[in-house]
C-alpha positions in Angstrom: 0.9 108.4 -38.1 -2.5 108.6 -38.6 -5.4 111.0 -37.8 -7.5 109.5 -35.0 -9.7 110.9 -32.0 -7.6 110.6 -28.9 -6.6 113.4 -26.6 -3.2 114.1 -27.6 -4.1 113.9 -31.4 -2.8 111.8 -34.6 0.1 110.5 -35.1 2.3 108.5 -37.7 4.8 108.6 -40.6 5.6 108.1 -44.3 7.3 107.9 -47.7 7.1 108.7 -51.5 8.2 107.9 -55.1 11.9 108.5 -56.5 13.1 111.3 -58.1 17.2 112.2 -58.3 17.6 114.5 -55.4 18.8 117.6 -57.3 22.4 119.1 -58.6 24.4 122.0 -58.5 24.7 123.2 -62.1 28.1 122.5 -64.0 27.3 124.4 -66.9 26.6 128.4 -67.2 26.0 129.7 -63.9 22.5 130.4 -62.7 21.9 134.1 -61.4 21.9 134.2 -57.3 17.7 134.1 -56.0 16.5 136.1 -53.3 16.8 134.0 -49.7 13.4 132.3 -49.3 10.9 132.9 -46.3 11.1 130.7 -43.1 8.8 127.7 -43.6 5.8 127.0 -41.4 7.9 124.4 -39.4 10.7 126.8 -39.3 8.4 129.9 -37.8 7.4 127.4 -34.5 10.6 127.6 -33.7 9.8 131.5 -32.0 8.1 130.0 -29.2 9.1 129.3 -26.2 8.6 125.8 -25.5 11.4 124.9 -28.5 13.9 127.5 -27.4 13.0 125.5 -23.8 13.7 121.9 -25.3 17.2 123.2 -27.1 18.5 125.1 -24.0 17.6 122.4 -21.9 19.1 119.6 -23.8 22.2 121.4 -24.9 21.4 122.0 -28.2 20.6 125.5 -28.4 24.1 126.7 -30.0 23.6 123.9 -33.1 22.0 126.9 -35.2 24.4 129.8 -34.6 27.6 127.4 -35.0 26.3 126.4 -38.1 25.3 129.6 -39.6 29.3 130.5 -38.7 30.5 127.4 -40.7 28.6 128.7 -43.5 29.4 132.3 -43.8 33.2 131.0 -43.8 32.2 129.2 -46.6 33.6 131.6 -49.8 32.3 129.1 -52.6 29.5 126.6 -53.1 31.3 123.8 -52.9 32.6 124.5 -49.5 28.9 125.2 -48.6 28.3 121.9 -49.6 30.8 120.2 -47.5 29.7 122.5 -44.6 26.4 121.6 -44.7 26.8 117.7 -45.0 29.6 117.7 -42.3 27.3 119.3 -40.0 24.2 117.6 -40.7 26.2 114.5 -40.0 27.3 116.0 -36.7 23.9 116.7 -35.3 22.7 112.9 -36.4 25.7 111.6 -34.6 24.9 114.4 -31.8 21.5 113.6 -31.2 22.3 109.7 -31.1 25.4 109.9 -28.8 23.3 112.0 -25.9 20.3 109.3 -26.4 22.3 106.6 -26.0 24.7 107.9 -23.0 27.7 108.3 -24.9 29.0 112.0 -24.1 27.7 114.7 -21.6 24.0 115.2 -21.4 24.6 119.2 -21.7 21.3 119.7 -19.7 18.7 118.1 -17.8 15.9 116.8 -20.5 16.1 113.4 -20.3 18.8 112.0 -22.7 15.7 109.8 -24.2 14.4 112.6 -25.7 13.7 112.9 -29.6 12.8 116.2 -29.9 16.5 118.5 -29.9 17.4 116.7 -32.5 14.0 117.6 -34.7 14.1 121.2 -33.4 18.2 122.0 -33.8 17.6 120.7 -37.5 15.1 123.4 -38.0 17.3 125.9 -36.8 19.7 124.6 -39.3 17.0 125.2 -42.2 16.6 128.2 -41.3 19.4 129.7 -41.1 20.4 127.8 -44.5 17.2 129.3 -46.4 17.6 133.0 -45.0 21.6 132.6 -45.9 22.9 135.1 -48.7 26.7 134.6 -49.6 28.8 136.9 -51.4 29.3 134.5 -54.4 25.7 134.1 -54.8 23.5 131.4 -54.8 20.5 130.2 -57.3 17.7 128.6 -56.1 18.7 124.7 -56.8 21.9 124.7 -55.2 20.1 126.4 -52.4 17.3 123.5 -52.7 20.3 120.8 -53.3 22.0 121.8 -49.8 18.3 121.9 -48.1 18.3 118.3 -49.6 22.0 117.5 -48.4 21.0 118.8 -44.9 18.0 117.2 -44.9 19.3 113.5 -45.6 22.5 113.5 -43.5 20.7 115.4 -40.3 18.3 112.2 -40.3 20.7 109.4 -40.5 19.9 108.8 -44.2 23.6 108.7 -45.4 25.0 106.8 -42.5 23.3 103.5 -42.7 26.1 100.9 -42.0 24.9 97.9 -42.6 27.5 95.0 -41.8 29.2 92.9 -44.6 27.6 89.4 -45.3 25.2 87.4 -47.1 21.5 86.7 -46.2 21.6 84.4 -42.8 25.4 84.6 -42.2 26.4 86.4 -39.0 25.3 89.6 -38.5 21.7 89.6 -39.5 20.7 93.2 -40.5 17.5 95.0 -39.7 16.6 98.3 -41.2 14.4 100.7 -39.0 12.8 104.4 -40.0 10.7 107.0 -37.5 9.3 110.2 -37.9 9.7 113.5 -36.9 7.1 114.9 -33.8 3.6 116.0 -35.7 0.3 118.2 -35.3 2.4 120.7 -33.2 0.0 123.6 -33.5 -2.3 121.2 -31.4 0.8 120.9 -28.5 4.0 122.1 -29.8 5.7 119.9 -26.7 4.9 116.5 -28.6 7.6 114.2 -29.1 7.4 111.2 -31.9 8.3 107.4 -29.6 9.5 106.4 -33.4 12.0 109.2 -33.4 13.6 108.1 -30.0 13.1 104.5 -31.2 15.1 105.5 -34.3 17.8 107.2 -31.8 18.5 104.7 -29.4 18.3 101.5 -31.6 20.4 103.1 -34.4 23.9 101.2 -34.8 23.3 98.7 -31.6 23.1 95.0 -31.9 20.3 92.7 -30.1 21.0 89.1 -29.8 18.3 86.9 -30.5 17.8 82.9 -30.8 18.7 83.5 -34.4 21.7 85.3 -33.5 22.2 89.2 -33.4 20.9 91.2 -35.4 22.6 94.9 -35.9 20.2 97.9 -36.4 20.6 100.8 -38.7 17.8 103.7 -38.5 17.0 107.1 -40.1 13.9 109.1 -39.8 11.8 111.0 -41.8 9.6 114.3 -41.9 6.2 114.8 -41.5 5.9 116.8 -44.7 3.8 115.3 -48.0 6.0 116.8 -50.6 9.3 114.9 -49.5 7.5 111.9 -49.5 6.3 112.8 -53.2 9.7 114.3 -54.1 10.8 110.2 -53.6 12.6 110.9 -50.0 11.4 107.2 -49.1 12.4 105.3 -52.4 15.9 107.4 -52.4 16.8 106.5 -48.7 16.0 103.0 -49.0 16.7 101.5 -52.4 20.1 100.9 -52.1 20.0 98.9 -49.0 16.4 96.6 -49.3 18.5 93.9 -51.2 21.2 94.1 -48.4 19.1 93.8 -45.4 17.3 90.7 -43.8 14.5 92.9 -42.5 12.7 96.5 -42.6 10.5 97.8 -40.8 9.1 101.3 -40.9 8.0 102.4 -37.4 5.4 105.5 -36.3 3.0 106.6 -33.1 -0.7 105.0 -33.6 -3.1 104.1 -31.0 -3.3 105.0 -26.9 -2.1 101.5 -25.3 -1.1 99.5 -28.1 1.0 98.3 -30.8 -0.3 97.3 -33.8 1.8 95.5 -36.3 -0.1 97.0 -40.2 -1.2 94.2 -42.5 -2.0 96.2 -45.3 -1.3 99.4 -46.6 -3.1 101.3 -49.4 -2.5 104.1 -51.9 -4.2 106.8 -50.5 -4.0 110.2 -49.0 -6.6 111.1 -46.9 -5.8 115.3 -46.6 -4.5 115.5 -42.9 -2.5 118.4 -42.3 1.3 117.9 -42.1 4.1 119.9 -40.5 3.7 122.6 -42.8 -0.2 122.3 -42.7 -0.4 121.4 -46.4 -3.2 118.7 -47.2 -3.0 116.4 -49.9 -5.6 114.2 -51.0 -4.9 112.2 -53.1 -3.2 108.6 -55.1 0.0 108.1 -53.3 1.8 109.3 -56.5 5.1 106.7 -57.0 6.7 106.1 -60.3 5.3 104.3 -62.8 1.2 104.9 -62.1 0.3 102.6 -64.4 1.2 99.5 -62.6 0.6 100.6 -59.2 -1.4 98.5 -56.9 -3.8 100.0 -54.5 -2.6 97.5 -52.0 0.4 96.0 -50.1 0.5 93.6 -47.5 3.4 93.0 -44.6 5.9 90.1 -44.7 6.6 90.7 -41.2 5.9 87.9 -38.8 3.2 89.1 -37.5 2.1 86.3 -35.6 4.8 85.5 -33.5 5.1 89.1 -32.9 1.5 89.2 -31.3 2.0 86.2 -29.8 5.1 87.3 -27.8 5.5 89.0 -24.3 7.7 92.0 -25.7 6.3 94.4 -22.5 3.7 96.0 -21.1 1.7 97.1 -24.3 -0.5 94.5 -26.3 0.3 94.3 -29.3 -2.5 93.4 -32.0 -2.2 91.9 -35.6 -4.5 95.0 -38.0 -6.2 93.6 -40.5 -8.7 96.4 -40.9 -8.7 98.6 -44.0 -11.4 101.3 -45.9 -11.9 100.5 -49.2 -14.5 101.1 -52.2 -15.5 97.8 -53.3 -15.4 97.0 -57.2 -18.2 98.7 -58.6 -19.5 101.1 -55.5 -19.0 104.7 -54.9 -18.5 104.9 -50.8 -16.0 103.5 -48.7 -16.7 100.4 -46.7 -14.7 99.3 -43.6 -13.6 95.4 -44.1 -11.9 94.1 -40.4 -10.6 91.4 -42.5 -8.7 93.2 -45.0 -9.4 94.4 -48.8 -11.5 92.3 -51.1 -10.8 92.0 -54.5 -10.9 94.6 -56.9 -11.4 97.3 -54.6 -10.0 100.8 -54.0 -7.8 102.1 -51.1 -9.2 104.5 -48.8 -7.2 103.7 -45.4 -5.1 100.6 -44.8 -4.3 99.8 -41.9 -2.5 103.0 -40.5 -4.8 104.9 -41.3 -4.2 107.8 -44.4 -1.8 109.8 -43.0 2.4 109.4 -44.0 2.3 106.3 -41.9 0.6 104.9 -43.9 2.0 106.2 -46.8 5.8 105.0 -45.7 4.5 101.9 -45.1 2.9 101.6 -48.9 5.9 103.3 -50.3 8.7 100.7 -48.3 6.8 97.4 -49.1 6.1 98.9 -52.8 9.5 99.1 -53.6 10.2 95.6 -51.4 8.1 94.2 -54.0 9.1 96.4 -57.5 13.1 94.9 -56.2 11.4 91.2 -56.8 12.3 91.1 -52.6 8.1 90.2 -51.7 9.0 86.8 -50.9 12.4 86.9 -48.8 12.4 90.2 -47.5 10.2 90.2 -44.2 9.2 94.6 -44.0 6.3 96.1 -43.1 4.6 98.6 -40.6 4.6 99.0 -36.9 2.8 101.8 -34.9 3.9 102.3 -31.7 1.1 103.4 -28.3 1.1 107.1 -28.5 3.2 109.1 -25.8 1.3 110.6 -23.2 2.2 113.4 -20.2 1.4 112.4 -17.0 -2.3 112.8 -15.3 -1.8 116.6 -14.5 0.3 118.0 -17.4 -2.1 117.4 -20.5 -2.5 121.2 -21.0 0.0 122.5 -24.2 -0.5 126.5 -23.2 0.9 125.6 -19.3 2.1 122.0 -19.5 5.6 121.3 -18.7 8.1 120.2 -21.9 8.8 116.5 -19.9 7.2 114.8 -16.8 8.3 111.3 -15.1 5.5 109.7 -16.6 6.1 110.9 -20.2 9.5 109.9 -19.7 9.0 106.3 -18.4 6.4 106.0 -21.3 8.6 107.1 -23.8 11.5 104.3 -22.3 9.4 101.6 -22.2 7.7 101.8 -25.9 11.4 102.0 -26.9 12.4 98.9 -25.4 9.0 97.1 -26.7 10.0 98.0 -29.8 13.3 96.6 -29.6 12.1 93.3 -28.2 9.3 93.6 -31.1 12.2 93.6 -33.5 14.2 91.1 -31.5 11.2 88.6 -32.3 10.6 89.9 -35.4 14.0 88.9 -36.5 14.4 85.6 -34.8 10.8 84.4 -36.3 12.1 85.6 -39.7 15.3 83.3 -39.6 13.5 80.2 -38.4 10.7 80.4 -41.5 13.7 80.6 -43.7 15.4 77.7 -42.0 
């Protein structure tokens, strides 16, 4: 994701630094809080174009079914097992209709991203505005946001095949993001979500054998990513994998795979239209560097005929050179000494995901056998005569068929990505 002047508007994704995610107390109890407002995100979810997209794709009872589980629950405990058996059931939901296993329950296309971004908010919702006889203080309330939060995107159920590095199954690691700058057109969909969706669990052979894909996505939010969201879905399975790669929406017409990716916020609005400019702030400051680069192989990915999208190698960044005071753009990449302004995403959490993943690639000691980096995907356009948000339709065949096909290029991007990985390490 990335801010950048097209006619749909930015898009991209990211990741932060790690911090525990939090606790229920064990100790003295903690007095009950008062239920918490609906969030920004939650409050778009009165409109009619998401109550269109949940109705239409089956998905509208995912709120009011859960917000029964929970007022059966008579303790926290059984809270907590409501809320992560149900977040688990809408990731495995929202997968299944994507990838044709099941009934569609209504005619959006079973492609689509977005009931799966917009039944989760009517989860948080009704989990924030929730007040239970037995009380509830405010960090078990924030630990089951968390709970919901992680298991609703796939982040718990990443099964990663047994085996060492190169035998068998190889095992590729793939993130998207949630649909972004929806005051601009609340109808957007994110082509990394769907990626996420319909590659998550399936296996694509390659000439280096196949290669099994595990996903999860992530929000569009600065403080998850600062909370450590990124670092605490990912750590424990970097050393297990034999490739990562973080995926968002970029450019119109084109992939690009990221060279480098700097430590920098550049202040766009996110779903909650907070800004944050800033340091990417990750653990341990002091040694932070304001750059890191891609191990994916990025030449043999631009190289290859993976569909009808070119697909460019980025080597452009902003920086402030050693010594100045205003940013420079460099088409070649950073020079030494400088300071981050944009990589090559841009400033936005696609960027940021990208710097956070290949960060903590490196701080594992992982730089130089782990290929990981950044791929944006073209961003997903309506058709010709449905480009207006306030009387656009929610889907057209063209916005379909785009959607399809930047899914399959991805999948053939990783197919290569994987096979050209194998045969450097040969």
């Amino acid at each position: 994701m990335r801010p950048i002047c097209v006619r749909i508007g930015v898009l991209g994704l990211a990741l932060v630094a790690g911090l525990a995610a939090p606790t229920a107390a064990t100790a003295a109890p903690e007095a009950a809080s008062a239920a918490p407002a609906p969030t920004v995100e939650e409050r778009r979810l009165d409109g009619e174009v998401p109550r269109e997209i949940l109705r239409r794709s089956g998905f509208a009872a995912v709120a009011p079914a859960f917000a029964r589980g929970l007022g059966r629950a008579d303790s926290y405990r059984q809270a907590r097992a409501v809320v992560a058996r149900e977040g688990v059931a809408l990731w495995r939901r929202a997968v299944d209709r994507v990838q044709g296993r099941g009934p569609a329950r209504g005619d959006l296309s079973r492609d689509d991203d977005r009931p799966l971004y917009w039944a989760r908010l009517g989860m948080t919702r009704e989990l924030r505005a929730w007040e239970p006889g037995f009380g509830l203080s405010e960090r078990q309330r924030a630990a089951l946001l968390t709970e919901l939060e992680r298991t609703s995107r796939g982040q718990t159920d990443l099964r990663l095949p047994r085996g060492g590095h190169g035998k068998g199954v190889k095992r590729v690691l793939l993130t998207g993001f949630d649909p972004f700058t929806l005051d601009r057109d609340v109808r957007i969909s994110n082509p990394s979500g769907a990626v996420a969706l319909a590659l998550d669990g399936t296996v694509i052979d390659t000439p280096d054998g196949p290669a099994r894909v595990e996903t999860a996505v992530f929000p569009v939010r600065w403080a998850d990513f600062a909370e450590g969201t990124v670092e605490r879905a990912l750590r424990p399975y970097l050393p297990r994998v034999d490739l990562f790669t973080t995926v968002s929406q970029g450019r119109v017409g084109r992939f690009d795979v990221e060279r480098t990716n700097g430590a920098w916020r550049g202040g766009f609005p996110d779903n909650d239209n907070v800004s944050r400019t800033e340091t990417v702030p990750v653990a341990d400051p002091a040694s932070q560097p304001q750059w890191t680069t891609t191990t994916l192989p990025y030449a043999a990915i631009t190289a290859a005929d993976t569909g009808r999208f070119p697909v460019y190698d980025n080597t452009s960044v902003t920086e402030i050179p050693a010594g100045g005071d205003e940013p420079v753009v460099r088409p070649d990449g950073p020079t030494p000494g400088s300071t981050a302004r944009e990589g090559g995403g841009g400033n936005y959490l696609s960027n940021e995901i990208a710097y956070r993943a290949t960060l903590l690639r490196d701080r594992l000691g992982l730089h130089g056998t782990l290929p990981g980096g950044h791929v944006h995907t073209p961003v997903l356009q309506f058709g010709a005569g449905n480009t207006d948000p306030a009387a656009g339709a929610v889907t057209d065949p063209e916005f379909v068929r785009n959607r399809l096909d930047i899914v399959a290029q991805t999948r053939a991007v990783v197919g290569v990505a994987v096979s050209a990985a194998g045969t450097d390490r040969d």
